[in-house]
N, C-alpha and C positions, 0 to 999 in steps of 0.2 A: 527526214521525216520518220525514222526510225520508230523516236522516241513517241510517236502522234500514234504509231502502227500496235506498239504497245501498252499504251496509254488504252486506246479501245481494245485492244483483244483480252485486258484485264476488267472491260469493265463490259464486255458483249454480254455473259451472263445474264439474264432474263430470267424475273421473276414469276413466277405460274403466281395467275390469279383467275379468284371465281369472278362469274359477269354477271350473277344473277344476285338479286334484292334478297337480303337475309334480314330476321327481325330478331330482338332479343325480348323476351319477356311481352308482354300482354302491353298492345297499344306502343310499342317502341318501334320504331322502324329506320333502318340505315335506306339513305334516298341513292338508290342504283348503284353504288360503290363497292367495291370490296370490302368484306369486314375482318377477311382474315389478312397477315403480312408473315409468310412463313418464313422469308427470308432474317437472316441475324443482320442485327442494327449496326455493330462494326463492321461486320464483313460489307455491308454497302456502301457506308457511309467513312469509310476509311480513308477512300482518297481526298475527300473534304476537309477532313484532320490536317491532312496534307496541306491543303491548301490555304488554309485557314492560319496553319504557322507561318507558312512562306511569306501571308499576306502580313502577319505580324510583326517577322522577323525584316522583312523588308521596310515596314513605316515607321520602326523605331531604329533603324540605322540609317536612313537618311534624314531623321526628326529633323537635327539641328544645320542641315546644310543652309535651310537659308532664315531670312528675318522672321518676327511675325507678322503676321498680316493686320490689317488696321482692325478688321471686325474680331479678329483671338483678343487683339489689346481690348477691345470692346464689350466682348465677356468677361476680360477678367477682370479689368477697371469696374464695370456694372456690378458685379461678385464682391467688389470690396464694400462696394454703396449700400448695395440692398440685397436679401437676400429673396424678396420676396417679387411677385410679378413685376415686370415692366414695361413699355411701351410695345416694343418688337421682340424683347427677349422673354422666352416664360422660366418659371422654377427651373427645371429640372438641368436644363442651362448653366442656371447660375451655381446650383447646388453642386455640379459636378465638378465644374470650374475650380469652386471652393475650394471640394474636397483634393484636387488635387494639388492645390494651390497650397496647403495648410499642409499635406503629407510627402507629397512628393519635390516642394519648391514652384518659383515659376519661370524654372526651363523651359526652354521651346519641348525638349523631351517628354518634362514631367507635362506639361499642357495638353501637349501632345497624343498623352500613352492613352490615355481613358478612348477618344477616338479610335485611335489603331486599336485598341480590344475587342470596340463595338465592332469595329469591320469585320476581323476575324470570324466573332461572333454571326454575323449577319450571314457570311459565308455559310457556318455552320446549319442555322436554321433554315437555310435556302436549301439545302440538301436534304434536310428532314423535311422540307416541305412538299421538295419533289416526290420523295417517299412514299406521302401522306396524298398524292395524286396520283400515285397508283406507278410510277418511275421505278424503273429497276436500277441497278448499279452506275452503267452508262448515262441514265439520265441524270441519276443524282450526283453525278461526277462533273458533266456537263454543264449545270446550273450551278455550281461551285465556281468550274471553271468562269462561266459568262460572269459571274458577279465578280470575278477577282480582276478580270481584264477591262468590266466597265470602267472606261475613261472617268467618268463624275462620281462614280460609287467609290471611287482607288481615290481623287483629288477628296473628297471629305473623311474619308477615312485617315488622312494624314493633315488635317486641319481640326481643330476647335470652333467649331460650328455647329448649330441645332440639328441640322441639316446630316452631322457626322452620324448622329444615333437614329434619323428617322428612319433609315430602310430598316433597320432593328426591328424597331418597335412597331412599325407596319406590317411586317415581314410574321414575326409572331403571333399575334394574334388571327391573324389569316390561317395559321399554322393549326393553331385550335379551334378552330373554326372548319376548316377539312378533315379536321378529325375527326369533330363530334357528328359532321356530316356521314362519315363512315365508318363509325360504329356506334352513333346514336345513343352516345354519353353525352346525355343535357347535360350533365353537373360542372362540364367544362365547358357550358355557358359563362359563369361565376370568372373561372381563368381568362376568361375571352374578357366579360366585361374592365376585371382590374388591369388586364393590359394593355386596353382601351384608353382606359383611365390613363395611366402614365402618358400611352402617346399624349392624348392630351394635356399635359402636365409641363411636356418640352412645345410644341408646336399647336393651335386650334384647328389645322388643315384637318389633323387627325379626324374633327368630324365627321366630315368628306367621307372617309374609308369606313365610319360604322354607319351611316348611313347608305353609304354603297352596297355595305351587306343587306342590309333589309332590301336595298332592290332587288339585288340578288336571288334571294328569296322570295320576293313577291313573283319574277317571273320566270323561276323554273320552278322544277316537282318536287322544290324543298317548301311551298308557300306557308305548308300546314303549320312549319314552327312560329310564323306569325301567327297564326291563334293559341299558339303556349306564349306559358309565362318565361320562358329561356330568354331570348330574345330581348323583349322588355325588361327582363331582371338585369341582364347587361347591359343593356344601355343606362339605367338609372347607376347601377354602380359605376359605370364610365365616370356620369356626371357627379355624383359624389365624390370618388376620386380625387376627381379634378377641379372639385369645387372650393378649392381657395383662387385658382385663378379666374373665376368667373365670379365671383365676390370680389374681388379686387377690381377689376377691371366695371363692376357696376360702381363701387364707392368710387372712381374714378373718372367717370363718366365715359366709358368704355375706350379708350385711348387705342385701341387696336383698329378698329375702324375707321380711326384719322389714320393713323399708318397706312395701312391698305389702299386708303382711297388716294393719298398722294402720293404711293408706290404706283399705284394703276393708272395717273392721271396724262393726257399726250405731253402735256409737257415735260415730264419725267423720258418719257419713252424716247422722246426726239433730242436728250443728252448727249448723245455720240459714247459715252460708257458703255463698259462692258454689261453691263444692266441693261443695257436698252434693248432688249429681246421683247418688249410688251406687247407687242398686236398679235394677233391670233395665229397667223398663217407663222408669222418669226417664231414663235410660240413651237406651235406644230413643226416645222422646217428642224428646228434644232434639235431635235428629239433623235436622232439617227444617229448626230455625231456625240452628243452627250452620252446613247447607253454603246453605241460602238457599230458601226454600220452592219457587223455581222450579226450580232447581237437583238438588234433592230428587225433582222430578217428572221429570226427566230420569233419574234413575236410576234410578226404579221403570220407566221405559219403556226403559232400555239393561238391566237384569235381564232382562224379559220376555223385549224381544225377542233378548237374547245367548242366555240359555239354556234359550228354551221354543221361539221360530220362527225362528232362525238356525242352521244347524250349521257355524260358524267357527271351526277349534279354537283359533287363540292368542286369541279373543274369549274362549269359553267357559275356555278355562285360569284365565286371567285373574279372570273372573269368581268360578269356583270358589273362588279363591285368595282373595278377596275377603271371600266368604262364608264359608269359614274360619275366617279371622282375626280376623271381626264376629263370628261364632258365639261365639271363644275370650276374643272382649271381654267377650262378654255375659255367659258361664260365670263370668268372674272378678268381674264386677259392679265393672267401674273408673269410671273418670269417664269422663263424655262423649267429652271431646277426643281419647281414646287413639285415636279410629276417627277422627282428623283425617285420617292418611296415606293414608288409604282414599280419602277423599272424590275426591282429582283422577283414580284411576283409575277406578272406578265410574262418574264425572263422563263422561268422556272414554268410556266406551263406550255412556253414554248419549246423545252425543254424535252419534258414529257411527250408529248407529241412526236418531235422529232424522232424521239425513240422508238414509240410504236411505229413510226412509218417505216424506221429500218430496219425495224425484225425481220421484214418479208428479206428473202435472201438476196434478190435481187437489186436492193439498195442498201445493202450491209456494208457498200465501201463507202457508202456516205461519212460513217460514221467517226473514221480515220479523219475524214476529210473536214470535218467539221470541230472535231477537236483543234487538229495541226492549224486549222485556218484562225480561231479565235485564240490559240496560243500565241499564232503568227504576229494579229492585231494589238493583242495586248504590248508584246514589244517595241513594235512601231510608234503606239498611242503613251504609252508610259510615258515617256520622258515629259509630254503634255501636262500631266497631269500630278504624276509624283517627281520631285526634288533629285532627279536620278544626273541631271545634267550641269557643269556650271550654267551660267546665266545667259556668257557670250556666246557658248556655243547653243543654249537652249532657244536665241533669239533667230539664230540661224535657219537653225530645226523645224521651229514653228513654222517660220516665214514658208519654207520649204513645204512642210506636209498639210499645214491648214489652210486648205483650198477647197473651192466646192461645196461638196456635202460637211467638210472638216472643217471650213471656218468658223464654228462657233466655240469650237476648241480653243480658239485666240484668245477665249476669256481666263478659261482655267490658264493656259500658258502666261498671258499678262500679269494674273496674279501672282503666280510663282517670281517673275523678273520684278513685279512692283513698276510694272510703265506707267500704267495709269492711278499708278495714286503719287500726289507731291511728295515732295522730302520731309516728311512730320518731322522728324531728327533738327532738322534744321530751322522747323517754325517753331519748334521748344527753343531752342537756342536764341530764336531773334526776340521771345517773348523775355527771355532770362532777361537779355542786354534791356530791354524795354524796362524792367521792372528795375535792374542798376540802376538808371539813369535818375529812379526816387531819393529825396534825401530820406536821412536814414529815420527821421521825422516820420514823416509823408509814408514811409514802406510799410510803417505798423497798422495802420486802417485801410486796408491796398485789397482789392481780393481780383480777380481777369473775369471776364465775361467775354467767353469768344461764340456767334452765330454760328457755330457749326459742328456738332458735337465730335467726331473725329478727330478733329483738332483739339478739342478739349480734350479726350483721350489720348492722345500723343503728349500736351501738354503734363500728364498728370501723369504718365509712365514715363517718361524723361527728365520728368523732374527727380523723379525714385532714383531711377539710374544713375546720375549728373549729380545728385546732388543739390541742384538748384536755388531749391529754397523759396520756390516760387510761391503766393498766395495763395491760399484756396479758388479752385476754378469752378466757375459758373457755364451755364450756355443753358438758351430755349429751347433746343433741338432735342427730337426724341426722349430717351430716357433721364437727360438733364433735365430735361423742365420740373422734374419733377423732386429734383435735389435743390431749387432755388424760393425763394430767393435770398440776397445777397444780407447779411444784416443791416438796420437798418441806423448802425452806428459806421459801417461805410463811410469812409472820408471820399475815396478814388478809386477809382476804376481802369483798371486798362484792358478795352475792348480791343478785338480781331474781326474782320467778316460784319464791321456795319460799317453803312454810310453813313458821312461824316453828317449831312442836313438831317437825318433822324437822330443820331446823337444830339442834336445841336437842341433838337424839341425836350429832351429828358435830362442835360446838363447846362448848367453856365458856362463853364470853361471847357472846350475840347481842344488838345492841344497834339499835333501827330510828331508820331515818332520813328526815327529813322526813314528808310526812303518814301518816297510817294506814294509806289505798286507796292508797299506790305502794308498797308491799310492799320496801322498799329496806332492807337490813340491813347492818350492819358485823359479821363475826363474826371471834374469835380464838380462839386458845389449841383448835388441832386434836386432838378424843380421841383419834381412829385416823390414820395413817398417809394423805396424803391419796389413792395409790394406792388404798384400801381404799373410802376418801369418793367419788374419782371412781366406781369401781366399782357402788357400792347407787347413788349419783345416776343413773348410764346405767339401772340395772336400774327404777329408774321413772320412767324418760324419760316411756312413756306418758302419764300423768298431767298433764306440765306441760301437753299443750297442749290437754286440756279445761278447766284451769287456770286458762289464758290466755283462751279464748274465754267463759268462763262466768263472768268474774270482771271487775274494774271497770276493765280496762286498755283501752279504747275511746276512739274519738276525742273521742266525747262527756265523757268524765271526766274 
């Protein structure tokens, strides 16, 4: 513990700060904060730097250890379609996808890197945030450290997911927003609003979090900026911002809402997947082992002491704002991870806290302790969550440490090993042999229609890979539906994930192919129009994918 002993005694240093309300100019006023920061910007936020590379240098050397995961292949296949909103995925997704996709290739690496930067990044802003709440060295070292050992913060930072950039751009704008609270620079209302805007750009949650600020504000001694125009100027520029994906999604008949509402619905929840954390208390429950049990404890002690024995108002803003947007989690009954963006600010004002509790001398060996302890975790939790482990022995591991409070950990670990998703590799494969079996007639008017869109992404990135040569692929599900439908100079079809008595209503001939359990069918001769076909297919989208999960398409089969 050496290194835990010097780790704080470089970062015990405490910044002198005023406690009293200072105002700048006629009618400006900073609400109870400090408005001066005498301390130098590197000299505090230096071991963040630190930490910030390591976290770099760390998720771009184990990028390619293992496959990619079905939802990366899902951004990046959606990236080739369209560049514009889609069902679950927004812009800012797709756009980054692109661009690395087009400059970098699409390695697991090059997919990869834009993620690992944001992490880094997110690192960084989490230590100016601390800052910006009044944290000396040690805190802002501390809130560095918490966010690099968080188990779910460390698994998206080394994934291609929306999810990878959200503590970023949650994280920031909080950022400017504790600023302008202490030292009462409206003008970085403007900065607040456009990075508002973004969040909204990648995810709609983002709402959640600028409306959490205006509670914020309504119920500490910042209220008054609800009667400025700051306030409202960023919230309108938010939605500007982000107003091609709410124009999309209205000419669309808002397709986010169907998402949502069959993401939140029991039958989703009662899948046995790693997704099925839906009901409120599972919800609540996993939140300890997602940001890291120690982690977790720091936040119930920056809650306390933010908004029960401190009165800091951009702390307690902040807070509010927090609490909010967990409150609106909880209401909706989403998954877990939605409260991922939360976790580095909460993190960071527990942070803070912690710090001032151990100025008094009396509890200045916490401080050792609480370092050495969340470094402790992160190594234990890593393998969980980053690519550090082979597979067999990562299955071991898991089995071993996800217990208890730790079993929701199991999800991030699964996805690393792929238990619970099928062999997609190999239903590209049984779909080729399906499509062989056409004469070479019959192959040219041929396009696949699989119920399931995953599958249709495995189909359509394996076929790149392989070779294949397969048809153009269709599917109802999610952000397919909206690439269909089929032409309607279509001869044949070769569906996956329907039953055969609904085929039978939309073709003359259905004829199956290869074994019984791969559900693979050749059909011809269309009754209806296939506009009509695509149409009833989308209206029971639902269906395929308890379909899917309850029926024999497993790795096992």
């Amino acid at each position: 513990m050496l290194w835990a002993r010097w780790f704080s005694m470089n970062t015990i240093r405490a910044t002198a700060r005023t406690s009293s309300t200072e105002s700048h100019g006629v009618g400006v006023k900073a609400y109870g904060v400090p408005v001066g920061l005498p301390s130098r910007l590197f000299d505090d936020t230096g071991p963040v730097w630190v930490l910030a590379l390591l976290n770099l240098i760390l998720h771009l050397a184990v990028a390619s250890r293992y496959e990619f995961y079905i939802d990366e292949l899902y951004g990046i296949v959606s990236s080739q379609h369209s560049l514009a909103c889609c069902v679950e995925i927004f812009p800012l997704q797709l756009w980054l996808t692109r661009v690395s996709t087009l400059t970098l290739g699409s390695s697991l690496l090059a997919v990869r890197f834009l993620p690992a930067v944001a992490g880094s990044a997110n690192i960084l802003v989490t230590g100016l945030f601390a800052r910006e709440l009044g944290g000396g060295r040690y805190a802002i070292s501390l809130a560095g450290l918490g966010v690099f050992v968080a188990p779910m913060l460390s698994f998206v930072a080394g994934s291609a997911y929306a999810w990878s950039y959200e503590g970023l751009l949650w994280t920031l704008p909080a950022l400017l927003v504790a600023r302008l609270l202490r030292t009462a620079n409206r003008r970085l209302w403007c900065l607040a609003g456009m990075a508002w805007g973004v969040a909204l750009l990648n995810k709609p949650t983002a709402l959640l979090l600028i409306l959490g600020v205006g509670f914020g504000l309504l119920v500490t001694s910042a209220r008054a900026e609800l009667c400025r125009k700051g306030y409202w100027a960023a919230l309108a520029l938010a939605f500007m911002s982000s107003s091609p994906v709410w124009v999309w999604q209205a000419v669309h008949g808002w397709p986010i809402f169907g998402a949502i509402a069959t993401m939140t619905s029991d039958e989703y929840a009662g899948s046995g997947s790693w997704l099925a954390y839906y009901s409120r208390s599972a919800m609540l429950l996993a939140q300890p082992a997602l940001l890291g049990p120690l982690n977790f404890s720091l936040v119930i002690v920056g809650l306390f002491y933010g908004l029960v024995f401190r009165r800091e108002t951009s702390v307690q803003v902040i807070l509010w704002a927090c609490v909010a947007a967990a409150s609106a989690f909880v209401a909706i009954s989403g998954h877990p991870s939605y409260m991922l963006p939360l976790h580095g600010m909460i993190l960071t004002c527990g942070c803070v806290a912690a710090s001032k509790i151990t100025e008094k001398r009396r509890f200045r060996w916490l401080r050792p302790v609480l370092a050495g302890g969340l470094a402790l975790q992160g190594l234990v939790l890593a393998p969980l969550c980053v690519s550090i482990l082979p597979k067999g022995v990562l299955e071991n591991y898991s089995r071993f440490v996800c217990r208890g409070m730790l079993a929701p950990l199991t999800s991030t670990a699964s996805i690393l090993m792929g238990v619970d998703a099928p062999d997609y590799e190999i239903w590209a494969g049984k779909l080729h042999r399906a499509y062989q079996t056409l004469p070479v007639g019959e192959s040219r008017s041929c396009c696949i229609i699989i119920g399931y869109a995953p599958f249709a992404v495995a189909a359509e990135y394996y076929d790149g890979q392989h070779h294949y040569g397969l048809p153009k692929v269709f599917s109802p599900h999610l952000n397919y539906a909206l690439w269909g439908p089929p032409d309607e100079n279509t001869e044949r079809v070769i569906t996956l994930f329907f039953d055969r008595r609904e085929l039978k209503i939309w073709f003359e001939r259905v004829e199956q192919v290869g074994d019984t359990d791969e559900g693979i069918y050749i059909c011809r001769f269309p009754k209806f129009s296939y506009q009509r076909i695509w149409q009833e297919m989308c209206d029971k989208d639902p269906a395929f994918r308890w379909k899917v999960e309850r029926g024999p398409w497993t790795k096992e089969s």
